[in-house]
N, C-alpha and C positions, 0 to 999 in steps of 0.2 A: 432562484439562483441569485449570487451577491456578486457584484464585479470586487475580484481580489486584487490588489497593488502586485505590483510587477514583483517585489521578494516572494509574495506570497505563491501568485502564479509559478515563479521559477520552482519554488518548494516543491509546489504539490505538481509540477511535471518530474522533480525527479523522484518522486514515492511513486511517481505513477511509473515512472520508467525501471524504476527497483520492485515493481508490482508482476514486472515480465519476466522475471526469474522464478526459476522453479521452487529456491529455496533460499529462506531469509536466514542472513545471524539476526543476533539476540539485536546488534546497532542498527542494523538495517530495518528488524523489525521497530523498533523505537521510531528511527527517523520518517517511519509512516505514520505512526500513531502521532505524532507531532505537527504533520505538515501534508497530509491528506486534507485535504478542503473539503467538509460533508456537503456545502453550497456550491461547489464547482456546477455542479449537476444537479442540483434540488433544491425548492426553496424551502427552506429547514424551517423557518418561521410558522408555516403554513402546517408543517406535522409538528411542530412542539419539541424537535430532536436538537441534540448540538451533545457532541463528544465528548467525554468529561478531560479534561486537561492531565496529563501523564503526573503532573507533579499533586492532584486531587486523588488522581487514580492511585498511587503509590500509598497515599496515608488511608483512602481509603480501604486497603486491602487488609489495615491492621482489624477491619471486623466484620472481615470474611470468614468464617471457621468452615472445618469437616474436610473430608474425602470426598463426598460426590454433592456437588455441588453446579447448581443454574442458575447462567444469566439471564435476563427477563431483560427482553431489547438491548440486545447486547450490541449495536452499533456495530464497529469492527471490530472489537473486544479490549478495549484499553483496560478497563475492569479485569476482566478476566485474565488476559497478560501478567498484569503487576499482581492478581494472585498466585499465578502459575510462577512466576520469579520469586516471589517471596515462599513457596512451597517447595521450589527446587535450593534456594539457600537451607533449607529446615531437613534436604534430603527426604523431600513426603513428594510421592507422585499422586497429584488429584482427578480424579476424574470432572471434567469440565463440561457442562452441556451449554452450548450458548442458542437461545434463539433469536432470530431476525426477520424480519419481514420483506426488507427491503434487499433486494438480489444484488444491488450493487455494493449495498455494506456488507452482505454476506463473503461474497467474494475476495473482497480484501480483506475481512475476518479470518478468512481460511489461510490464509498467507502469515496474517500477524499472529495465529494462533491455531497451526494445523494439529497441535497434539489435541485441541479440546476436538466435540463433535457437535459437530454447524448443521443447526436444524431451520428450514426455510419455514417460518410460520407467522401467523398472529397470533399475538401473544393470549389472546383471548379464546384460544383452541386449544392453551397448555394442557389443561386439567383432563382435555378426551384424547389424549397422546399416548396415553398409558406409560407414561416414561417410567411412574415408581416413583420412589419415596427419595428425597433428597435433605442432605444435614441443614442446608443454608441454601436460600435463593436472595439473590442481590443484583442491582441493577440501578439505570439511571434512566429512567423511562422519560416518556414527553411528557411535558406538562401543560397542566390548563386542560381549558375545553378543548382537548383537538381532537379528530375524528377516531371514532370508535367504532364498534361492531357493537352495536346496542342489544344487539338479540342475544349473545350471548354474554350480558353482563348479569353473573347472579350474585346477589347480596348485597350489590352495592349500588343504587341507583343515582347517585349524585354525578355533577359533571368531569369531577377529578381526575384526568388520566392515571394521575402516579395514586393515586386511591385504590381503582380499580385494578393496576398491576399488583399492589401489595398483596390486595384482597387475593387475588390467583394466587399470590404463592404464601398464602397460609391456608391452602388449600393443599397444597403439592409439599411440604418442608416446614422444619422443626424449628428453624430461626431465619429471619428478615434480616437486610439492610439497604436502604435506599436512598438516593440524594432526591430530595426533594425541594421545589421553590420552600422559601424559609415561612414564607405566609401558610402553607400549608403542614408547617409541625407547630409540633405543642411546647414551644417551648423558640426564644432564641437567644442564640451564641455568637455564632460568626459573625465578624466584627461588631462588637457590641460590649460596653463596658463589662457587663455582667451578664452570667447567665439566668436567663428568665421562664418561669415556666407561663405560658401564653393556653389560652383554649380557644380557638378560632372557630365558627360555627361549624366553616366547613368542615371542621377536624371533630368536630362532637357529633357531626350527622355520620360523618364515617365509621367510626369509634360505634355509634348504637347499631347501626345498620349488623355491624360484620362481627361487633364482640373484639373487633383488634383494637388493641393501645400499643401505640409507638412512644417509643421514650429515646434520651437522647443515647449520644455513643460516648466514647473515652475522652473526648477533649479537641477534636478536630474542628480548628476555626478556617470554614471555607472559604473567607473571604481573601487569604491569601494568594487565591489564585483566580479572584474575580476577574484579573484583565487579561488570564491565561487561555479564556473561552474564545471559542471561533465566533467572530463575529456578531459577538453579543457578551454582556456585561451583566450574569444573572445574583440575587440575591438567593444563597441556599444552604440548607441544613443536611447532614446524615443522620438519618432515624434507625431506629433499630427494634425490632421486638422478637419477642418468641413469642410463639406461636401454640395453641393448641395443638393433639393428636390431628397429620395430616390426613386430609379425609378421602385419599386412594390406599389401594391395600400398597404395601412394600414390594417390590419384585421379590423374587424369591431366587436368591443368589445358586442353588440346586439345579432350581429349572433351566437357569439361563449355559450353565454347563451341561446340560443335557439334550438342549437344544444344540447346543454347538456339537455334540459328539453325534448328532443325527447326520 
């Protein structure tokens, strides 16, 4: 836990006192995704987590693609919000999966984003969920070495959090996108005179282990909202790849109306 300044405090008492409503507007949900303290309660340092900033979340959602689409640590779903906003401007209803580990992000995820479906899990148990096939998995997972479920890491053995999350979801979906620390792509941008293509070792042990290449996105320089982070000031890139044929079968949209009609 981080002691917050008394604005901040005041904030994140009243997300938390707009968290005791049954049901949010679209500004009420905002005003949490902004001013909920992920540190009120947990030292975030320690799992490698921190929120992505609503005005990051926004530009990142220009390369979210599909209809059925998963977050991978999806925090309280900022990500997933400013997809679902930006899909409800475009008149598209998306199907949203979010997963979370942590029960108290989950619960406020459920507030900021009751249309998606909030799965309490580790991320590292996605692929034996049977969820099915999804167009696009995105997400802003912890970075670094921070703790994992080692036993169930397959393909990727290196220490990389946001590695091993990707690696899961080009297992489960057709296309990636991730904010990742910027030392860990191939390439950098944000704030940076020019764009550079980088090969960092960590990123070439990744890359042979799993067959994934990340490459960069449309032009989002993240440094603009470097001092928008809770409590921390990260250097970071948005990666993107497609992904081979995911390697669970598809649900099969028949069955799942057939089951309903039992």
């Amino acid at each position: 836990m981080s002691k917050l300044s008394k604005a901040q405090a005041k904030a994140h008492q009243a997300a938390c006192d707009l968290l005791s409503k049954d049901v949010l507007s679209i500004d009420e949900r905002l005003f949490v995704i902004e001013n909920w303290q992920e540190s009120a309660k947990h030292i975030n340092t320690i799992a490698g987590a921190f929120f992505t900033p609503w005005g990051l979340a926004r530009d990142f959602s220009i390369e979210v693609c599909g209809r059925r689409v998963i977050d991978l640590c999806a925090g309280i779903g900022s990500l997933s919000l400013a997809y679902f906003l930006k899909c409800q401007l475009d008149r598209r209803l998306p199907e949203i999966t979010c997963i979370e580990k942590n029960p108290d992000y989950l619960a406020v995820g459920k507030k900021v984003l009751p249309e998606a479906t909030w799965i309490e899990a580790d991320v590292f148990d996605v692929p034996d969920l049977g969820l099915g096939h999804f167009q696009c998995a995105y997400g802003n997972p912890p970075f670094g070495a921070t703790p994992r479920n080692s036993k169930k890491s397959v393909g990727y053995t290196g220490g990389e959090f946001e590695y091993h999350v990707i690696n899961i979801a080009s297992k489960i979906a057709e296309y990636g996108t991730f904010i990742v620390p910027q030392m860990s792509a191939p390439f950098t941008y944000s704030g940076k005179p020019v764009y550079t293509e980088t090969n960092p070792e960590r990123y070439q042990e990744f890359s042979k282990q799993t067959g994934v290449e990340l490459g960069a996105n449309c032009g989002i320089d993240t440094s603009v909202y470097a001092r928008d982070w809770h409590g921390v000031s990260v250097a970071v890139e948005i990666v993107t790849s497609e992904f081979k044929e995911p390697q669970v079968e598809p649900v099969d949209q028949f069955d799942l109306f057939a089951e309903a009609a039992e």
